[in-house]
N, C-alpha and C positions, 0 to 999 in steps of 0.2 A: 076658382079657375083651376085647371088641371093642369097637372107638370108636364112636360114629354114625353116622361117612359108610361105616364098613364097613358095619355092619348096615343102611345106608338103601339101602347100594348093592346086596346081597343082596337085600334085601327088593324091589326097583326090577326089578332081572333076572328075582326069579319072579314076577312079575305083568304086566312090562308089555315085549313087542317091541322093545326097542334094542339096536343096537352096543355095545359096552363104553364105546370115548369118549363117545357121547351118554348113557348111562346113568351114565358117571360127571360128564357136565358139569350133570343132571338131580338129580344128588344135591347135587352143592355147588351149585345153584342153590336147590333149596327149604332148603340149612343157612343161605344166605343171606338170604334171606327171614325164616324162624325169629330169624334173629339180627337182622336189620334191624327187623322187624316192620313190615314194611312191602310191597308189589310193586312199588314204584317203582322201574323197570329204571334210572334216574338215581343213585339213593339203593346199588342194589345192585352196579353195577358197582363202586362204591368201597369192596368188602367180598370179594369175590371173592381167594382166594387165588392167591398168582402174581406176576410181576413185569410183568404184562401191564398196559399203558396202557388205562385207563378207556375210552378210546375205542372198544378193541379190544374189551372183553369189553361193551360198548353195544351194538355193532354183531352180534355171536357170539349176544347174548341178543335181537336182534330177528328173526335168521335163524333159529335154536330154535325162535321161539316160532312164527315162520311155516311152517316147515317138518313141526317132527313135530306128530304128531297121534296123541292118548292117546286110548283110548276110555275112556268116562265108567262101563261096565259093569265095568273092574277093580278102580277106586278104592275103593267098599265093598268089595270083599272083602279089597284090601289093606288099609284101615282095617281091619279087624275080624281082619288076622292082625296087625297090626302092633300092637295093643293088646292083644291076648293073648285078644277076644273069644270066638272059637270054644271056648273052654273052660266058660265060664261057661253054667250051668244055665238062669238066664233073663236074658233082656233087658228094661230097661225103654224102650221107644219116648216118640218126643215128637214129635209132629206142631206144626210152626208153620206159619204164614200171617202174612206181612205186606206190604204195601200202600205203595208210596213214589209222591210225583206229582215225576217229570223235566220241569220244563218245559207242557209240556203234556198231555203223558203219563202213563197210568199204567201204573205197574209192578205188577204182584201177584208174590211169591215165595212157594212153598209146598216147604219140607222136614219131609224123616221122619231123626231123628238116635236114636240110641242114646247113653241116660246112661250113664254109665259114670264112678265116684267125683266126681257130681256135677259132670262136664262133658258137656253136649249132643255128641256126635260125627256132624256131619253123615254122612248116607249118600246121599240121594238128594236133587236138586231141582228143581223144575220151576219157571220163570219164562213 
């Protein structure tokens, strides 16, 4: 049976354009995340496996995240191979909208998610 970060790493190569090192530093980024529950690039360095100074992997995750660049058009299909959707007869969709005031601002967010055993699984959104 395979671990996670093999199958996230698989999963990562057939959907999305990277090197092997950036696809595998892509994978232990989002396990860190998962396991931090968090995005705080502060909070994540200090979770990263390696003997590598916080500093280092601060700096590694500021250059990542400036440098590559994922298109938004893989993500649902990887969502929906990675939860096994493609097999399933039907879907059931959930369209939200919700409305935050920033300041002075308003934000409107509207997504389309797929349930799936009772969890919303974002696919698309438009802000």
């Amino acid at each position: 049976m395979k671990d996670s970060s093999t199958f996230l790493l698989e999963l990562l190569q057939n959907y999305i354009p990277l090197n092997l090192s950036r696809a595998k530093y892509l994978a232990s980024f989002i396990i860190a995340m998962l396991n931090c529950r968090t995005v705080n690039m502060a909070f994540l360095c200090n979770s990263m496996p390696s003997d590598i100074k916080a500093a280092s992997w601060y700096r590694r995750m500021q250059r990542f995240v400036s440098e590559v660049s994922i298109s938004w058009r893989v993500l649902p299909k990887m969502l929906v191979s990675m939860m096994g959707l493609e097999n399933e007869k039907q879907w059931v969709l959930c369209l939200d909208r919700t409305n935050w005031k920033f300041g002075k601002r308003y934000i409107n967010v509207l997504y389309l998610a797929v349930s799936f055993h009772g969890v919303a699984i974002p696919l698309f959104g438009v802000f």
